[in-house]
ZAVODREN-68982 format. One record per residue (C-alpha): x negated, y negated, z negated; residue in one letter. Coordinates in steps of 0.5 Angstrom, whole numbers, plus 500, padded with zeros to 3 digits. Layout:
% residues N
XYZa
...
This chain:
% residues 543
394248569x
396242572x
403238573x
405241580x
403248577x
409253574x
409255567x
406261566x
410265561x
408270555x
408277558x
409275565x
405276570x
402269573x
405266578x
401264585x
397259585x
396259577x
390261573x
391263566x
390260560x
390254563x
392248560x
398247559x
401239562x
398233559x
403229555x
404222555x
402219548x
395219546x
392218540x
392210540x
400210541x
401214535x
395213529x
397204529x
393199525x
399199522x
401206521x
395207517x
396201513x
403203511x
400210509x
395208506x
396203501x
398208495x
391212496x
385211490x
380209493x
373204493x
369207499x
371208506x
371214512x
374217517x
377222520x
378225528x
382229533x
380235535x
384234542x
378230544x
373229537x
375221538x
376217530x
383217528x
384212523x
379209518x
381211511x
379209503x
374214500x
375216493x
370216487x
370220481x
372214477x
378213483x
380220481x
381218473x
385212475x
390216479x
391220474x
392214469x
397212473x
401218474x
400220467x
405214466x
409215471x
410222469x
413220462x
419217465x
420222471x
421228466x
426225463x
430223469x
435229469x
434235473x
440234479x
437227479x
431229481x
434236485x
437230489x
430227492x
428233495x
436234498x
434227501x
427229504x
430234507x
434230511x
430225513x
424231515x
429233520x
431226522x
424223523x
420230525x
418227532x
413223528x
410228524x
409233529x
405227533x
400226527x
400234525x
398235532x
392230533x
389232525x
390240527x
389241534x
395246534x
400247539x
408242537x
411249536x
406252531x
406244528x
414245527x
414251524x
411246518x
417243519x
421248519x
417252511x
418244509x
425243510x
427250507x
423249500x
426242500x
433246500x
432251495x
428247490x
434242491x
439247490x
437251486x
431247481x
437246475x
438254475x
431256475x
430250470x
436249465x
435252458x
437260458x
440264451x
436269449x
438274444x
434274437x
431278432x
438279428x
444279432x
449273430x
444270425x
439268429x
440264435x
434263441x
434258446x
428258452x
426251454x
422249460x
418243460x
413240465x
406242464x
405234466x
400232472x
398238477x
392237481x
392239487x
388241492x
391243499x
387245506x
387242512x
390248517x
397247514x
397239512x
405238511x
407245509x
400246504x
400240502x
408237500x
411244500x
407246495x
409239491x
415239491x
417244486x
412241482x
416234483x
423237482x
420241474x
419234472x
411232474x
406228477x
401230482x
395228483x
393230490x
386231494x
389233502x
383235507x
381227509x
381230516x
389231516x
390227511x
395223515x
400228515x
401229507x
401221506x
406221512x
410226507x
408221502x
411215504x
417219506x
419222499x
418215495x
424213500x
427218498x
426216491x
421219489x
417213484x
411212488x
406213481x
409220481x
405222487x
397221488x
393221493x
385221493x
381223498x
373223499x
368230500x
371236496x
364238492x
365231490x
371230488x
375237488x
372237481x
374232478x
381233480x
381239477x
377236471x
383232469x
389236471x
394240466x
395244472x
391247478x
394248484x
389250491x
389254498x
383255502x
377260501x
376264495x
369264494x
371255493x
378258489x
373262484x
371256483x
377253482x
379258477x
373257473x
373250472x
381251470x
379256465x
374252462x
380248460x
384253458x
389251463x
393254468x
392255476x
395259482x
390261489x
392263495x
385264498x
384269504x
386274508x
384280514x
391281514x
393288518x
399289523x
401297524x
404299530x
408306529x
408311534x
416309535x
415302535x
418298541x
413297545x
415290549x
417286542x
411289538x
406286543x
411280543x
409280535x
402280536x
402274540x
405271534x
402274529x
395272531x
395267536x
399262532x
396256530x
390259533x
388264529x
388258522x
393261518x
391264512x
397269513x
396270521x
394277523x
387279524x
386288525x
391290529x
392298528x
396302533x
398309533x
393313538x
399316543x
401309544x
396305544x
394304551x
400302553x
401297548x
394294549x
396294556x
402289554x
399286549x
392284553x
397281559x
402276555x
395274551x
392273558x
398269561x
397264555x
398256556x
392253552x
393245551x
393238548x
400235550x
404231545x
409235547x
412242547x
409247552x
403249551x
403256548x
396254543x
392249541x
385248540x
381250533x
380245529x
372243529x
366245529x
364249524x
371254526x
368254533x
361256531x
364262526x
369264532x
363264537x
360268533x
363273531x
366274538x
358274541x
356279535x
361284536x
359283544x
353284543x
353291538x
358294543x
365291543x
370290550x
373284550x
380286553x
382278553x
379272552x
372271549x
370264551x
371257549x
374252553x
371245553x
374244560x
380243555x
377240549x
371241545x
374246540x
378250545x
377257544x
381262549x
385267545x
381274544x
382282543x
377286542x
376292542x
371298540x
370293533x
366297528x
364296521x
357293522x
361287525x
362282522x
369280525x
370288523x
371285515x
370278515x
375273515x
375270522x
380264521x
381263529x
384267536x
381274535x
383280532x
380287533x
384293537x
384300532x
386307533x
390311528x
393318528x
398319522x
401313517x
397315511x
390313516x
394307517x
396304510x
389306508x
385302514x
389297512x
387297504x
380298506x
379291505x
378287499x
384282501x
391283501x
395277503x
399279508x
401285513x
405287518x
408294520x
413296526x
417301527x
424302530x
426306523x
428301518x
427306512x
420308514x
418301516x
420299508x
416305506x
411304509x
410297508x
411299500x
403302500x
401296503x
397292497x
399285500x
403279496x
407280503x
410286508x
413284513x
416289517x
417288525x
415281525x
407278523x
408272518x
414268518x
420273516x
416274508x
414266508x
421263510x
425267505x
424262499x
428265494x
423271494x
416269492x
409269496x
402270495x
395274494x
394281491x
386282490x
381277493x
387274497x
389270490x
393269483x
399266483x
406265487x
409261491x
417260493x
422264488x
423262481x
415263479x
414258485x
417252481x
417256474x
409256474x
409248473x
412249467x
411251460x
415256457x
418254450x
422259445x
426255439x
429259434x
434257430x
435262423x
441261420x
445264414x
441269412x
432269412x
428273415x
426275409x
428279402x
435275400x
441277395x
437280390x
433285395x
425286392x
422288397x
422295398x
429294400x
429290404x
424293409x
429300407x
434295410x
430292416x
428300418x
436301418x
438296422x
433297427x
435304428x
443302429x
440296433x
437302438x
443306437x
447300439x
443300446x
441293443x
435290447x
């Protein structure tokens, strides 16, 4: 779409003249205007590393910036420092630290045009997807910042003897994290998963994607202006074979998103050190349109759900299941908000979806589109890439007729495509969408609250929601987040997202009378004693 071109919005029909997904105006700052020598040189000052490379748009392929490469011995020193560091973060009190985050917070939202420029030039994706990062980082920032003293202050428990024994629950950082964070999501999945980290007291030792890498160093920088001591955070950068391992091999505590079959990985290199780790990994999330679904708002939905971002969002919808007395007119909507879709590069809001973010997630998309194609499938909308656009735009796609064969049937596609089935009752339906080993994410939609809440209960994902694709489960902070089966271990969000970098410690104090035989008892009275009071213990409805 040029600049004279009306807009073409989703769900309507395209207006005289206008082609749909076309692209979407072009915005007025490039790459150079935003990525400056000097940027980069700010953002990377604090980056270990003796090597050098690079990473690149994929609005254009273009180089972005020429970074420092870590080595396994960079990783070590990072670790070094951040152990130093750690010592004295944890023993700055909670609400100090808490304030950090409530200052980043701020400074987020004060400064985000900067950031949705760079997430946009690293990822591809359109500035409205990129502001959802913006959104999810603000939100934990908020809560750990409120919330951090609640979950972490010392908790009174009652003990072994009522009145005789007092116990106390400490929580203690577990020291320095590693973390390894994906490129699909570069500020949320990278700081937004540190920050509970942060605020319980520990180091982090981060390895970003090197080609999104700018945005958690942008992040970076602006948490140690809002106070953070800069050694508390580390960044190392290189090849994930190469120096992956290492961070997991220095780490007191493993945090990772990506693929599963790196993440077992990941989990096996962490046991081996008996240390602790979480994993979101992947996912073929399913979205159920019941027959008294809003028809309209459910296609608007799956818009949403599977197109957002283009398609890499490990929580974004993949197998859409509709009821069979609907489904005609629902892909009829469906397929029509989809094909009026804006594709684009603007630095700017307006597009409706970006581009993909490389080759080798261009190659998979191709492939699976083309193999489902040539085995049968209907593309209902889409189906081609988009090099007049840029070099890894790909149009967003329905397929219809997919079967199990097909690899786009079962495998995670990580793109815009997802696969039109049929079902007739809801226990066909929970049992499609449990037909799969992953189980991160789902979708249902219904006009019938209590029937949607039901429904969304036999699904085995971390996360249901239930009229809307992703972002509802996702932005309730205080609830957690994550995978059942292959999808991952671990939550984030809610009290086990920050409790998790903790290590638990139970202190008892004995007081006046032992746990043993005392004033005169031999020991067959006093287990006749014991045996007493727990039977009055249980009567008194004692816990």
């Amino acid at each position: 779409m040029t600049d004279t071109q009306a807009p073409v919005q989703p769900g309507t029909d395209a207006p005289t003249g206008t082609n749909p997904l076309a692209p979407a105006p072009t915005g007025a700052r490039t790459a150079a205007d935003v990525v400056t020598p000097e940027l980069v040189a700010q953002l990377t000052k604090g980056v270990v590393g003796s090597g050098r490379t690079a990473n690149h748009t994929p609005f254009t392929g273009e180089k972005l910036a020429d970074l420092p490469e870590s080595t396994p011995e960079d990783v070590e020193k990072a670790y070094a420092r951040a152990r130093v560091a750690q010592a004295v973060w944890e023993q700055t009190p909670v609400r100090q630290r808490a304030a950090v985050l409530l200052r980043f917070h701020d400074l987020v939202l004060a400064r985000q045009a900067e950031v949705l420029d760079l997430i946009q030039l690293e990822t591809g994706k359109a500035r409205l997807h990129a502001h959802e990062e913006v959104q999810a980082v603000a939100v934990a920032a908020r809560h750990y910042g409120r919330m951090a003293p609640r979950y972490l202050k010392p908790k009174r428990h009652a003990g072994a003897m009522p009145t005789l024994t007092k116990v106390t629950e400490l929580r203690h950082a577990r020291g320095v994290v590693g973390q390894i964070a994906p490129w699909n999501y570069p500020l949320e999945l990278s700081v937004g998963d540190a920050i509970p980290a942060f605020v319980a007291g520990n180091a982090v030792v981060m390895k970003p994607d090197t080609e999104t890498c700018l945005t958690a160093l942008w992040a970076r920088d602006l948490l140690i202006e809002a106070g953070l001591p800069a050694d508390v955070f580390q960044v190392v950068l290189g090849e994930g074979p190469v120096i992956g391992p290492e961070v997991v091999r220095h780490a007191d505590y493993v945090s990772f998103t990506g693929s599963t079959r790196t993440g077992r990985e990941v989990a096996q290199g962490a046991a081996a050190r008996l240390v602790g780790v979480s994993l979101e990994l992947g996912g073929k999330n399913a979205m159920l349109v019941l027959e008294d679904a809003d028809i309209e708002k459910a296609a608007a939905g799956a818009v949403r759900a599977c197109f957002s971002s283009a398609g890499q969002l490990c929580i974004s919808i993949e197998r859409l299941y509709v009821h069979e007395s609907i489904a005609d007119a629902f892909v009829e909507r469906f397929a029509a908000r989809t094909k009026a879709m804006r594709l684009g590069t603007s630095l700017a809001y307006g597009a409706d979806m970006g581009s993909l973010v490389g080759e080798r997630q261009l190659e998979t998309v191709t492939k699976h589109v083309d193999e489902a194609v040539a085995k049968g499938a209907k593309v209902l909308a889409g189906g081609t890439a988009r090099p007049d656009i840029g070099p890894y735009f790909y149009e967003p796609t329905i397929l219809d007729g997919v079967e199990t064969p097909m690899a786009v049937c079962s495998e995670e596609t990580f793109g815009p495509v997802v696969s039109i089935y049929r079902f007739r009752t809801d226990d066909e339906a929970v049992a499609l969408a449990n037909s799969t080993p992953y189980g991160l994410n789902a979708s249902v939609w219904t006009r019938s609250a209590a029937r949607g809440r039901a429904v969304a209960a036999r699904v085995r994902c971390g996360t249901v929601n239930v009229n809307e694709g992703y972002a509802s489960a996702y932005g309730s902070v205080q609830s957690p987040m994550g995978g059942m089966k292959d999808s991952g271990l671990g939550r984030r969000h809610g009290s086990e997202g920050i409790l998790k970098y903790t290590e638990a410690q139970t202190i008892a104090q004995q007081r006046l009378l032992p746990m043993a035989p005392a004033l005169g008892m031999d020991d067959e009275k006093y287990a006749e004693f014991m045996s007493r009071s727990l039977r009055v213990m249980k009567a008194l409805r004692l816990r």
